[in-house]
VMD Tcl script that builds the backbone (N, CA, C; Angstrom):
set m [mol new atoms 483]
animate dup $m
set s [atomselect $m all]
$s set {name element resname resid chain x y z} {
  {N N UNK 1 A -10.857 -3.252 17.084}
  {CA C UNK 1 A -9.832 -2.559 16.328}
  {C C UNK 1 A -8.595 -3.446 16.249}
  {N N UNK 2 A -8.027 -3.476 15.030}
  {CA C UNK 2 A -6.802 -4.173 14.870}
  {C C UNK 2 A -5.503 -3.165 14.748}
  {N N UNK 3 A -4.635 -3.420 15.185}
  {CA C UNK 3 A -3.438 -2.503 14.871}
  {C C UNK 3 A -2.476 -3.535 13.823}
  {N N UNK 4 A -2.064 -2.551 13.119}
  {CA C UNK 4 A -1.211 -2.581 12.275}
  {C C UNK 4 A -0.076 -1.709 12.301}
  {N N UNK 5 A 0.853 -1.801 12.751}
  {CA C UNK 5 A 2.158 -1.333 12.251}
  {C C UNK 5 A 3.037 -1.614 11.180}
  {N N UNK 6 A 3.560 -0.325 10.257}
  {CA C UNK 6 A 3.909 -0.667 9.196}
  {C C UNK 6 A 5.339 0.820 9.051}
  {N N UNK 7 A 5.989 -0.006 7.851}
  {CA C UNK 7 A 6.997 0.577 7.249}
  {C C UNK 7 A 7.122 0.436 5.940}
  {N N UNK 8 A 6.967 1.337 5.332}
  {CA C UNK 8 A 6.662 1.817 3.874}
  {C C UNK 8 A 7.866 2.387 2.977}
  {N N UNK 9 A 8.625 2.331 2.262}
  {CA C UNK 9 A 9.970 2.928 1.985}
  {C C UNK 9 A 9.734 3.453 0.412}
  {N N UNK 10 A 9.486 2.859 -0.390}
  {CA C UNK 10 A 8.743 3.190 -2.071}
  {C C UNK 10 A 6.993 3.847 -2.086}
  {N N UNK 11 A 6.500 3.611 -0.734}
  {CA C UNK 11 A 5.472 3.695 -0.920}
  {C C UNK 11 A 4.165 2.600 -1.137}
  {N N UNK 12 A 4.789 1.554 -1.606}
  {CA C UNK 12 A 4.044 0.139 -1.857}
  {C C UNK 12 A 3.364 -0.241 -0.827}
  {N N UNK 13 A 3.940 -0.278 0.556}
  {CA C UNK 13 A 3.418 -0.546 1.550}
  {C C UNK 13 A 2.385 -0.078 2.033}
  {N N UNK 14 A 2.370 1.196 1.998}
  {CA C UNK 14 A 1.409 2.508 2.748}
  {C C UNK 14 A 0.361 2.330 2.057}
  {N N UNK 15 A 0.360 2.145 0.357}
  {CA C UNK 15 A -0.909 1.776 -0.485}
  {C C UNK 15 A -1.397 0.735 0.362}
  {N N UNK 16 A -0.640 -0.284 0.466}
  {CA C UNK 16 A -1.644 -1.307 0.583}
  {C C UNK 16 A -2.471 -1.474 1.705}
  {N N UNK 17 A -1.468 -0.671 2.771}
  {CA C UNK 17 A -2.039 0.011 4.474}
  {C C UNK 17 A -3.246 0.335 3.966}
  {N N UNK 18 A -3.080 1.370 3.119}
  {CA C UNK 18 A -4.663 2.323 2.883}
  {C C UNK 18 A -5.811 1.535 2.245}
  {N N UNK 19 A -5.324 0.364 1.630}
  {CA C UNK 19 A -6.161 -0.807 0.594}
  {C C UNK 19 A -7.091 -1.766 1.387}
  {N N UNK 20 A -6.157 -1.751 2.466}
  {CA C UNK 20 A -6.498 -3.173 3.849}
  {C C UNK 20 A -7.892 -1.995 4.763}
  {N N UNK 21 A -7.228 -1.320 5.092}
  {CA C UNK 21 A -7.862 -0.254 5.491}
  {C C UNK 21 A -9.230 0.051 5.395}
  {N N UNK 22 A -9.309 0.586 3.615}
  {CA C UNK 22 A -10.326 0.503 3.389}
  {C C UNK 22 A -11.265 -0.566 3.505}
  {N N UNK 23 A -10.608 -1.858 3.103}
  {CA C UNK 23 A -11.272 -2.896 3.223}
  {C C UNK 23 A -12.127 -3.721 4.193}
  {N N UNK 24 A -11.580 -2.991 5.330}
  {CA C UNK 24 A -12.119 -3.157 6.824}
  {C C UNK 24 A -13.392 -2.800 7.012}
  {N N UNK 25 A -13.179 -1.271 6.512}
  {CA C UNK 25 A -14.402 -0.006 6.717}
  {C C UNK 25 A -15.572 -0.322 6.268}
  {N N UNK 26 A -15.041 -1.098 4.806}
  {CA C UNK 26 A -16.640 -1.764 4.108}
  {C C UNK 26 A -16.883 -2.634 5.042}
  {N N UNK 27 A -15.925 -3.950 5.480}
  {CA C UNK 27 A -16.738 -4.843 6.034}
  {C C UNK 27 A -17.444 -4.701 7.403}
  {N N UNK 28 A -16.738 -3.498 7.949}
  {CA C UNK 28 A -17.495 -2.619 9.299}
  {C C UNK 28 A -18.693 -2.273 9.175}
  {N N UNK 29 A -19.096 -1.419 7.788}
  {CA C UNK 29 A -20.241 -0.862 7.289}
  {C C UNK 29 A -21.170 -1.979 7.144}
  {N N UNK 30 A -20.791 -3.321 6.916}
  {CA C UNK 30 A -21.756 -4.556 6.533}
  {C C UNK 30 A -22.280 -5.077 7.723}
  {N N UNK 31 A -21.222 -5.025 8.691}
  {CA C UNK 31 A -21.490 -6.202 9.452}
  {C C UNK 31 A -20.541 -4.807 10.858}
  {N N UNK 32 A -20.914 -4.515 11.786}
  {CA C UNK 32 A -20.520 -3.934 12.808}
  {C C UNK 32 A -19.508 -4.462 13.802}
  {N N UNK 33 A -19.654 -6.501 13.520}
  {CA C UNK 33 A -18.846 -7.000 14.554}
  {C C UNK 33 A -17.303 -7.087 13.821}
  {N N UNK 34 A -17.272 -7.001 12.573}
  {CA C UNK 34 A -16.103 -6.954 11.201}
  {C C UNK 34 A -15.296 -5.545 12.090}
  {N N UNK 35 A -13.996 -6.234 12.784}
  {CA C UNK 35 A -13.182 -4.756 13.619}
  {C C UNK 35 A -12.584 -4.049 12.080}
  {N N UNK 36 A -12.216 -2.615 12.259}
  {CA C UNK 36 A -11.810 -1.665 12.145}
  {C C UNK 36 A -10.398 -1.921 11.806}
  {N N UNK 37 A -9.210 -1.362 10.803}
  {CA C UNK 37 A -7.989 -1.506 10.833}
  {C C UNK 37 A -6.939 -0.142 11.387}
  {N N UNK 38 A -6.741 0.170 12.372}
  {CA C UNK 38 A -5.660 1.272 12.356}
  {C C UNK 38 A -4.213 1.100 12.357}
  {N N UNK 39 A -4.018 1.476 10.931}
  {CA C UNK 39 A -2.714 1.318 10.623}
  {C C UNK 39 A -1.876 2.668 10.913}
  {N N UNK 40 A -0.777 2.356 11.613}
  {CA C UNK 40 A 0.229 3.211 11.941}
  {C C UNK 40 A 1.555 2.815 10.943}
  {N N UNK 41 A 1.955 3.946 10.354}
  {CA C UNK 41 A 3.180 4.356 9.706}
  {C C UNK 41 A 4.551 4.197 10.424}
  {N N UNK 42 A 5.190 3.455 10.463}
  {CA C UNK 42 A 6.525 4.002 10.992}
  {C C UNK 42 A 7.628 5.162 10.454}
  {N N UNK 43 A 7.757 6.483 11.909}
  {CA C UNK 43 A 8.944 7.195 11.463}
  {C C UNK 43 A 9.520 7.534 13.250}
  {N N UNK 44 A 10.057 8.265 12.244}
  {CA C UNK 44 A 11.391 8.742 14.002}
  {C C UNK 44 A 9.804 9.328 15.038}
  {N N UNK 45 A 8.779 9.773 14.798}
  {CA C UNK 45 A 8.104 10.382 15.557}
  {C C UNK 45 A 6.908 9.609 16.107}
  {N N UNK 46 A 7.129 8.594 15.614}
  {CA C UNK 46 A 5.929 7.597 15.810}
  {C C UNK 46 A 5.640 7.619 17.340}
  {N N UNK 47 A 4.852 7.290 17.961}
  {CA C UNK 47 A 4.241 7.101 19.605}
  {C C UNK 47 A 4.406 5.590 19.020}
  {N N UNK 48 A 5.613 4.620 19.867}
  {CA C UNK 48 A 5.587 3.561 20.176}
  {C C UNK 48 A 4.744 2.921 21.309}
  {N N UNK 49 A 3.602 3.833 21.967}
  {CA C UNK 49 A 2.609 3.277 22.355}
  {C C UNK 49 A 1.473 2.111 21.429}
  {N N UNK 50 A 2.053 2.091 19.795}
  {CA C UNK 50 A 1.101 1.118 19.576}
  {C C UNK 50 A 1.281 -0.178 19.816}
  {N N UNK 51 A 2.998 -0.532 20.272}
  {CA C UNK 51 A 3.025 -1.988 20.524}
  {C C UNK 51 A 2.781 -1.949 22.328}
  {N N UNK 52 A 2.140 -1.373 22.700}
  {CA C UNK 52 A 1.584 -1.683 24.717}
  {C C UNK 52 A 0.036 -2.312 24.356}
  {N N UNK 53 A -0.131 -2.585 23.153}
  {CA C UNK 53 A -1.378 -3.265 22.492}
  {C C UNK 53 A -1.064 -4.378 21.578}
  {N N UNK 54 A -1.753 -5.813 21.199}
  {CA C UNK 54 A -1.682 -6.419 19.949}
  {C C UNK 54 A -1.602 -5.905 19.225}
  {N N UNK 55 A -0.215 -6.461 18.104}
  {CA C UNK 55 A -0.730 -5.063 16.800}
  {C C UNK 55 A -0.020 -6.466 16.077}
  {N N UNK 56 A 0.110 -6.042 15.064}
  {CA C UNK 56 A 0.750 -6.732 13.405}
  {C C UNK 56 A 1.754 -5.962 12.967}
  {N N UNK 57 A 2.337 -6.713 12.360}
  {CA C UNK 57 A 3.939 -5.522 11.580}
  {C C UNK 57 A 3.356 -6.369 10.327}
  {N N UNK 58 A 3.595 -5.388 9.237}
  {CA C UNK 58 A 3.888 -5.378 7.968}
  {C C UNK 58 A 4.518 -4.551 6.967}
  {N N UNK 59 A 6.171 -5.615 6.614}
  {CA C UNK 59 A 6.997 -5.079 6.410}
  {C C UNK 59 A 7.245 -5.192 4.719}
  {N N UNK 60 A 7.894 -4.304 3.880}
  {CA C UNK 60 A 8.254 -4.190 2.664}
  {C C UNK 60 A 9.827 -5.363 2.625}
  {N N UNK 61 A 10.245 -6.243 1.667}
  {CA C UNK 61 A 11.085 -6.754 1.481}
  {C C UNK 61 A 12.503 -5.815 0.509}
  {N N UNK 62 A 13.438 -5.405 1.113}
  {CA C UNK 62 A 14.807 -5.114 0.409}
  {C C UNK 62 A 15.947 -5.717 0.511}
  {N N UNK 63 A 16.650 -6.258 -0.244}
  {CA C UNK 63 A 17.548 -7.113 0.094}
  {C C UNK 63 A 19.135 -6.948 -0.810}
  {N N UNK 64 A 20.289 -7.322 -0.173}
  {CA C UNK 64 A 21.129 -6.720 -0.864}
  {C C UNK 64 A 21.938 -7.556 -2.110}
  {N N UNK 65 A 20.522 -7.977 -2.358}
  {CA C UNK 65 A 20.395 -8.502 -4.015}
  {C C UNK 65 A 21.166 -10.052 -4.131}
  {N N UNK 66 A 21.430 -10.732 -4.803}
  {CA C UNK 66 A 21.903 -12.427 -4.639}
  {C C UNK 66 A 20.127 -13.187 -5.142}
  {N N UNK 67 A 20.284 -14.518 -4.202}
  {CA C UNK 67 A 19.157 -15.019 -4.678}
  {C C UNK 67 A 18.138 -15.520 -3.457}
  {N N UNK 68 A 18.875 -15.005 -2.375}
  {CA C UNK 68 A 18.355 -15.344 -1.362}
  {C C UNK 68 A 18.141 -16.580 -0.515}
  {N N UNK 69 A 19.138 -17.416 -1.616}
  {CA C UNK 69 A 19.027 -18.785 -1.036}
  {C C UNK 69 A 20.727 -18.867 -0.429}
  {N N UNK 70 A 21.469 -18.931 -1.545}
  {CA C UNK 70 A 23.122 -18.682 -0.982}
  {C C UNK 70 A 23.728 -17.069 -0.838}
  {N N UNK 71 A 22.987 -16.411 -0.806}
  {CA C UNK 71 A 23.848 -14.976 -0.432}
  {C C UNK 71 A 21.977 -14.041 -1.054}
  {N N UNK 72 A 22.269 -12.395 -0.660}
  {CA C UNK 72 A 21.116 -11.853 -1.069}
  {C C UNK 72 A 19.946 -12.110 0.150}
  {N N UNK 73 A 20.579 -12.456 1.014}
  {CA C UNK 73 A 19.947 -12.167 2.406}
  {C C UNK 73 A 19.811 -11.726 3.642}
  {N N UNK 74 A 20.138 -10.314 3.602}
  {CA C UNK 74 A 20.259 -9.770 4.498}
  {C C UNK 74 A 19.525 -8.469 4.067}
  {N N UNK 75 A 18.678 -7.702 4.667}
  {CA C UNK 75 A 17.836 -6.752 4.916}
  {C C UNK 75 A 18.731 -5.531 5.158}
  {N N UNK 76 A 18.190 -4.444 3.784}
  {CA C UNK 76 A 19.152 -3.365 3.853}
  {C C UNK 76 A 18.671 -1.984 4.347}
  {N N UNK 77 A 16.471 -1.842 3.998}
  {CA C UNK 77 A 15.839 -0.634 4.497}
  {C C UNK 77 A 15.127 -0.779 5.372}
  {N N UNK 78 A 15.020 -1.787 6.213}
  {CA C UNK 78 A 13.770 -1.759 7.250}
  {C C UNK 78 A 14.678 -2.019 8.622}
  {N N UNK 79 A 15.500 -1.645 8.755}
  {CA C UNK 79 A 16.445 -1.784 10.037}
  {C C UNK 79 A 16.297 -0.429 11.179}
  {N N UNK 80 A 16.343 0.398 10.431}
  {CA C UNK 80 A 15.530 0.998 12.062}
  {C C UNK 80 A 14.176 1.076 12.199}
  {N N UNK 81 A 13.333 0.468 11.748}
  {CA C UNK 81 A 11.747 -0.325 11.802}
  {C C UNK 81 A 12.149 -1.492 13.174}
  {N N UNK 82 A 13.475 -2.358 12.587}
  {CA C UNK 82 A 13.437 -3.497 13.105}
  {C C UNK 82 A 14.191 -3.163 14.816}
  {N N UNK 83 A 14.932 -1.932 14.651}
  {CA C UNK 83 A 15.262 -1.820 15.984}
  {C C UNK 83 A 14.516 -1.230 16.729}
  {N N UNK 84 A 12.984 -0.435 15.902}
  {CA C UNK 84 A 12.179 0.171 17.519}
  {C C UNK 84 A 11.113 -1.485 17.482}
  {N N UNK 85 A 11.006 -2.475 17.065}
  {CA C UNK 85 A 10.964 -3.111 17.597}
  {C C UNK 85 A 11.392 -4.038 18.153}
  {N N UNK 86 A 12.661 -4.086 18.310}
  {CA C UNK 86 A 13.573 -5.062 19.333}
  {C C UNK 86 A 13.576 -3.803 20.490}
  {N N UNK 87 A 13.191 -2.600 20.142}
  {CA C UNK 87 A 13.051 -2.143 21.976}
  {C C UNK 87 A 11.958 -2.025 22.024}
  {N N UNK 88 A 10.270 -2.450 21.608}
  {CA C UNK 88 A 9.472 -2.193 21.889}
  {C C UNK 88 A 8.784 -3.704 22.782}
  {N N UNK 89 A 7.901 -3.559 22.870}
  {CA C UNK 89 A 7.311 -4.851 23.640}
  {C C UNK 89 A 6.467 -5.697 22.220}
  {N N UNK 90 A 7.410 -6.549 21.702}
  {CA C UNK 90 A 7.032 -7.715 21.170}
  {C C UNK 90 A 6.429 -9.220 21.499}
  {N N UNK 91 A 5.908 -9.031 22.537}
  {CA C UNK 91 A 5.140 -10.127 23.177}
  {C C UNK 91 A 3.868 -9.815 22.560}
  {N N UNK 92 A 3.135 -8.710 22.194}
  {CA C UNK 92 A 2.448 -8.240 21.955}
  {C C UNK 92 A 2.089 -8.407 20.424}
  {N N UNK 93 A 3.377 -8.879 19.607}
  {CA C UNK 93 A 3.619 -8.663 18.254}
  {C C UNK 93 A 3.202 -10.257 17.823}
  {N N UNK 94 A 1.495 -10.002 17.155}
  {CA C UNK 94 A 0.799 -11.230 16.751}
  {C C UNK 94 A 0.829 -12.210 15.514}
  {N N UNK 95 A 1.516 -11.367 14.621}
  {CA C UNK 95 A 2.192 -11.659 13.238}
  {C C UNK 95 A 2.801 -10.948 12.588}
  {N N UNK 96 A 3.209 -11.301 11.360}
  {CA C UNK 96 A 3.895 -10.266 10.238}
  {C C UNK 96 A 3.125 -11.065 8.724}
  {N N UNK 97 A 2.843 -9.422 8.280}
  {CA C UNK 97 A 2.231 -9.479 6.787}
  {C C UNK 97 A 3.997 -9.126 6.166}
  {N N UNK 98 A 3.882 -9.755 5.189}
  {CA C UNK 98 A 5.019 -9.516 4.054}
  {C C UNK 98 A 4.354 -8.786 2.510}
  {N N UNK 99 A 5.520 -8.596 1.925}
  {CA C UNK 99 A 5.113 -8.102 0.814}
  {C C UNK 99 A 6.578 -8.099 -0.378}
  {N N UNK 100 A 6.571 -7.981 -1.084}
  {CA C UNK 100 A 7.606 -7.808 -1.879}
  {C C UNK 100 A 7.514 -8.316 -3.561}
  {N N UNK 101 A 7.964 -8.551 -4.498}
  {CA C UNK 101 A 7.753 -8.831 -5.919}
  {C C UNK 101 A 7.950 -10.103 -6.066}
  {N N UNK 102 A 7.008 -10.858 -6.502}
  {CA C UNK 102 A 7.513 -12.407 -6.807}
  {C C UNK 102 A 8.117 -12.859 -7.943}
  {N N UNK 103 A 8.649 -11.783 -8.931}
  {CA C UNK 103 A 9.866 -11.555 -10.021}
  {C C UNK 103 A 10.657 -12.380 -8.827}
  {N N UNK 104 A 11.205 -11.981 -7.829}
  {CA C UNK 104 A 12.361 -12.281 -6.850}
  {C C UNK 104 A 12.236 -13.920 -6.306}
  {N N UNK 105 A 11.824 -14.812 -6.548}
  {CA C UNK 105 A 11.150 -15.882 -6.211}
  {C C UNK 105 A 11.358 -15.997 -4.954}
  {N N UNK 106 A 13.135 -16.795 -4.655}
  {CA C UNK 106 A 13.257 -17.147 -2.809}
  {C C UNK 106 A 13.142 -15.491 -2.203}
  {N N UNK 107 A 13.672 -14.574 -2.862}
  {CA C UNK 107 A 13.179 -13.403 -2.023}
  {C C UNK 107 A 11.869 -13.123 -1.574}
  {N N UNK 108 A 10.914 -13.099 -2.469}
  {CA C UNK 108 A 9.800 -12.575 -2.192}
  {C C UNK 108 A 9.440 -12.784 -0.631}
  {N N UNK 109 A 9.383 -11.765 0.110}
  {CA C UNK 109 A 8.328 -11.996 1.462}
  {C C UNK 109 A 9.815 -12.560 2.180}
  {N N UNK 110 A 11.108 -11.956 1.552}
  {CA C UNK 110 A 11.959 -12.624 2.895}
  {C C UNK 110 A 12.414 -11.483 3.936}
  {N N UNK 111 A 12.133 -10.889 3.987}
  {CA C UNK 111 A 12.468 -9.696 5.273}
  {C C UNK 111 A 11.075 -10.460 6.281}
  {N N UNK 112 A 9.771 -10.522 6.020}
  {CA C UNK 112 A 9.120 -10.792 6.503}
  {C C UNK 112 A 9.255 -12.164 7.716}
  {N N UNK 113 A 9.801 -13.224 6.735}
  {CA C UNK 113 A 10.402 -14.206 6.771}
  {C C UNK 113 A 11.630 -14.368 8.349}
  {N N UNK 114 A 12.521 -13.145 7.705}
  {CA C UNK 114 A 13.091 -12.683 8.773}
  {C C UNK 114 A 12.605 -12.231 10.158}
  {N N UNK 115 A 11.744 -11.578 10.040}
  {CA C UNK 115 A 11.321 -11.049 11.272}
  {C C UNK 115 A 10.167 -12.232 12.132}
  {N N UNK 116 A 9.611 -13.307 11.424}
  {CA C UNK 116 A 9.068 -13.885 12.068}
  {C C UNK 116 A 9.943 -14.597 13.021}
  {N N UNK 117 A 11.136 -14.972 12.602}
  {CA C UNK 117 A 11.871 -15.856 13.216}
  {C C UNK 117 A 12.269 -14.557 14.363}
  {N N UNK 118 A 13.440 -13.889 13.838}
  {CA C UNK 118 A 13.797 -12.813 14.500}
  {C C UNK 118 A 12.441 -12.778 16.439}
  {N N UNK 119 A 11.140 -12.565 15.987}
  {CA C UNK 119 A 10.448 -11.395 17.119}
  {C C UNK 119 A 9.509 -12.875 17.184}
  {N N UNK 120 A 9.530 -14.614 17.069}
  {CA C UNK 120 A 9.281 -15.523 16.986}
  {C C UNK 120 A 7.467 -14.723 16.956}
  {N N UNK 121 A 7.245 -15.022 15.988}
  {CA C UNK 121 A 5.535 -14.846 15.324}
  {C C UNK 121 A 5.737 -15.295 14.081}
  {N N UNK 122 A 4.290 -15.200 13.453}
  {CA C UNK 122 A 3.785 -16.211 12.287}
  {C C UNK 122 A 3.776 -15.479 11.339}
  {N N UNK 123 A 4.390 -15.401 10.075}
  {CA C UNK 123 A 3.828 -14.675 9.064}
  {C C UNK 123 A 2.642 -15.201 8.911}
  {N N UNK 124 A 1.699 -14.331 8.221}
  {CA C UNK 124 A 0.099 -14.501 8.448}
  {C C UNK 124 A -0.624 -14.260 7.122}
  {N N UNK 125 A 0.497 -13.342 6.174}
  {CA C UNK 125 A 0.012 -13.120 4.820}
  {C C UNK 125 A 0.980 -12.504 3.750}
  {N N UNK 126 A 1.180 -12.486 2.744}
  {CA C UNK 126 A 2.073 -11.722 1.492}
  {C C UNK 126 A 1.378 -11.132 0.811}
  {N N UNK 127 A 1.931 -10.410 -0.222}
  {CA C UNK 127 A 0.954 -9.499 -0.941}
  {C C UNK 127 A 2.311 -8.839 -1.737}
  {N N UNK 128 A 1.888 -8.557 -3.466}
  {CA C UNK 128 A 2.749 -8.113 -3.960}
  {C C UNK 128 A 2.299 -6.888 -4.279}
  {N N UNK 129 A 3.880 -6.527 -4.139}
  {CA C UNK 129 A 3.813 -4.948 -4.592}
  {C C UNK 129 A 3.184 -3.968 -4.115}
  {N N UNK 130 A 2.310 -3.436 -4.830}
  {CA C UNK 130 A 0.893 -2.503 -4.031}
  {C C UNK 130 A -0.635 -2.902 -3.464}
  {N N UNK 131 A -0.020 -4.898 -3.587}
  {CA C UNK 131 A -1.491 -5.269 -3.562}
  {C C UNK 131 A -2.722 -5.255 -4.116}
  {N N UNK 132 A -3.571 -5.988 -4.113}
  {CA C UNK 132 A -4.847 -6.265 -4.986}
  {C C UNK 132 A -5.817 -6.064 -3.723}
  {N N UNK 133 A -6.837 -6.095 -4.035}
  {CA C UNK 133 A -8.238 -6.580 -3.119}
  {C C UNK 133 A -8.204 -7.276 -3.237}
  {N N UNK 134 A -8.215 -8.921 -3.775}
  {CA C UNK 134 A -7.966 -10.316 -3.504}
  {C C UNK 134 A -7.292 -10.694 -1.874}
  {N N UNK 135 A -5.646 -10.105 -2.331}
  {CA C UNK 135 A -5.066 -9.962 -1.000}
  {C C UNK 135 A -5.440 -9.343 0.007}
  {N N UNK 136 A -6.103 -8.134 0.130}
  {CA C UNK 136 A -6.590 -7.599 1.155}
  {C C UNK 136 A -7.522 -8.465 1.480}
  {N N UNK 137 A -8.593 -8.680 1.157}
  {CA C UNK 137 A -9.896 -9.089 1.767}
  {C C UNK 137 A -9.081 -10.776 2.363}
  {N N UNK 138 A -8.138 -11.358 1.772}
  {CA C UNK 138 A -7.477 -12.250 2.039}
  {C C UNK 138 A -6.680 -12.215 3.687}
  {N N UNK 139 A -5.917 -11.172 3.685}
  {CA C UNK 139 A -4.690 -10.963 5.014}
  {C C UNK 139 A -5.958 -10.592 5.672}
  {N N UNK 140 A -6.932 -9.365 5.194}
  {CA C UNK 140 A -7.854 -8.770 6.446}
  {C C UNK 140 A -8.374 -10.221 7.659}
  {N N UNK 141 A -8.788 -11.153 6.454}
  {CA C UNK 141 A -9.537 -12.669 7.165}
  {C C UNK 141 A -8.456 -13.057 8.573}
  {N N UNK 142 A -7.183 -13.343 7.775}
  {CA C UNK 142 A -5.920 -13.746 8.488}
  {C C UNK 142 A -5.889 -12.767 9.645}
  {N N UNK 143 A -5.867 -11.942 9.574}
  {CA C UNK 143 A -5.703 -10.518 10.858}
  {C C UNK 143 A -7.047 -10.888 11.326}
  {N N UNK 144 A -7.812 -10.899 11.425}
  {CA C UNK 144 A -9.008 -11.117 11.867}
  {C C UNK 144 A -9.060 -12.174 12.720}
  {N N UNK 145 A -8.714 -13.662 12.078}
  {CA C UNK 145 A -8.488 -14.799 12.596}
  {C C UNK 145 A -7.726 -14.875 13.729}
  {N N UNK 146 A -6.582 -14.445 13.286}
  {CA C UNK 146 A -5.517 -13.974 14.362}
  {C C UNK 146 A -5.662 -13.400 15.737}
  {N N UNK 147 A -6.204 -12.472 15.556}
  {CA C UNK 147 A -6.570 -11.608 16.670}
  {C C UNK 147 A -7.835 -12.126 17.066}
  {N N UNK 148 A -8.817 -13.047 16.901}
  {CA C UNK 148 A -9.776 -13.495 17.452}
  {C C UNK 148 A -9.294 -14.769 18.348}
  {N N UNK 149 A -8.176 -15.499 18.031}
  {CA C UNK 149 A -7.236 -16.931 18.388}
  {C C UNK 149 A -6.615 -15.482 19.777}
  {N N UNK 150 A -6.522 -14.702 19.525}
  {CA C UNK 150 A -5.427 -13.994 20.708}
  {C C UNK 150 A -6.229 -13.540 21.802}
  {N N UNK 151 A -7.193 -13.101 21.665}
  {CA C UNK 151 A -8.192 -12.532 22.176}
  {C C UNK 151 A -9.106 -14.045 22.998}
  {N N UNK 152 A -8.839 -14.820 22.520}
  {CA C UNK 152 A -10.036 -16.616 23.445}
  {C C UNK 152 A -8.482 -16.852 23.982}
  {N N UNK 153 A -7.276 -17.040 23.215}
  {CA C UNK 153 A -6.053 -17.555 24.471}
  {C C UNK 153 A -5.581 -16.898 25.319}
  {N N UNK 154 A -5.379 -15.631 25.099}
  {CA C UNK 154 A -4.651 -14.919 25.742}
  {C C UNK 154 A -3.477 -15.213 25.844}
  {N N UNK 155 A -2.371 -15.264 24.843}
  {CA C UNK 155 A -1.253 -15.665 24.016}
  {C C UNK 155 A -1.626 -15.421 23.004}
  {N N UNK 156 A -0.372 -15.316 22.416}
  {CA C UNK 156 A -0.174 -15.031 20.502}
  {C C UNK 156 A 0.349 -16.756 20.512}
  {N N UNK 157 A 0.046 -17.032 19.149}
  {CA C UNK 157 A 0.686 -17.837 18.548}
  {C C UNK 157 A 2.070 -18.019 18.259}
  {N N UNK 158 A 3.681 -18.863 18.584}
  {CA C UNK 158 A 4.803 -18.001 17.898}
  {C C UNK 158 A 5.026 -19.286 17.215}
  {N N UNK 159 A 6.373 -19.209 17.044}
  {CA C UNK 159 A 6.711 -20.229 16.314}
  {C C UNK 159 A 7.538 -21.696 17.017}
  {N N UNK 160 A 8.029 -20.798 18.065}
  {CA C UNK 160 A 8.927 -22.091 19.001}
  {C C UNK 160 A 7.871 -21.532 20.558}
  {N N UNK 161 A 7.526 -22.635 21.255}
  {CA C UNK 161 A 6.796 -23.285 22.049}
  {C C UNK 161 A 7.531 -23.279 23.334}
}
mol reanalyze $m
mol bondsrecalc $m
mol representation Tube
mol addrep $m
């Protein structure tokens, strides 16, 4: 089983939760050793018991507009997402999926961006908007990969050493 933690604000996200999701289930149905995805929603009621496990964050990009290169970078809806995990146990936290519109060019996938540095992990995949099956069957590989590298080291991957 893979965990996924997520925060959804338009809704874009949660689709694609349910997209990845599904996408698992088939490859479960094919092949039995293909893990399972349980994606958890973030709200005020959530059981932050899912980060006392490996899990994944995948976050929606909002930004308070600019271009993201000289101003338009700073994260305006995923901030109390980002503070139950600065109190949750992020050692645990194996990557971040991004997502956002690539209309936005340097934006696209920069909250994501953010948080890798921020909770030092790898972004691992993007995906626009509501996502395709391309991307899913794509990030699922990446999550997969991921958590198979975590599971033989026993360490996550981060970014500073």
């Amino acid at each position: 089983m893979i965990n996924v933690f997520y925060v959804s604000i338009s809704g874009n996200t949660a689709a694609f939760a349910k997209r990845l999701t599904a996408y698992a289930k088939a490859q479960h149905a094919k092949d039995a050793q293909a893990p399972l995805i349980n994606a958890v929603a973030y709200d005020e009621s959530v059981d932050p018991a899912i980060m006392d496990q490996p899990y994944f964050v995948m976050v929606p990009t909002y930004l308070d507009g600019g271009d993201g290169i000289n101003n338009g970078v700073q994260e305006v809806m995923t901030v109390d997402f980002r503070d139950e995990l600065d109190a949750g146990n992020t050692e645990n936290l194996l990557g971040i999926i991004g997502s956002g519109n690539r209309n936005f060019n340097a934006q696209f996938g920069l909250t994501a961006k953010h948080y890798a540095r921020r909770f030092n992990s790898p972004v691992i995949g993007m995906f626009e908007l509501r996502g395709n099956d391309v991307e899913a069957a794509k990030i699922y590989q990446a999550l997969c990969n991921y958590q198979r590298d975590y599971d033989r080291r026993g360490t996550k991957r981060t970014l500073v050493h």
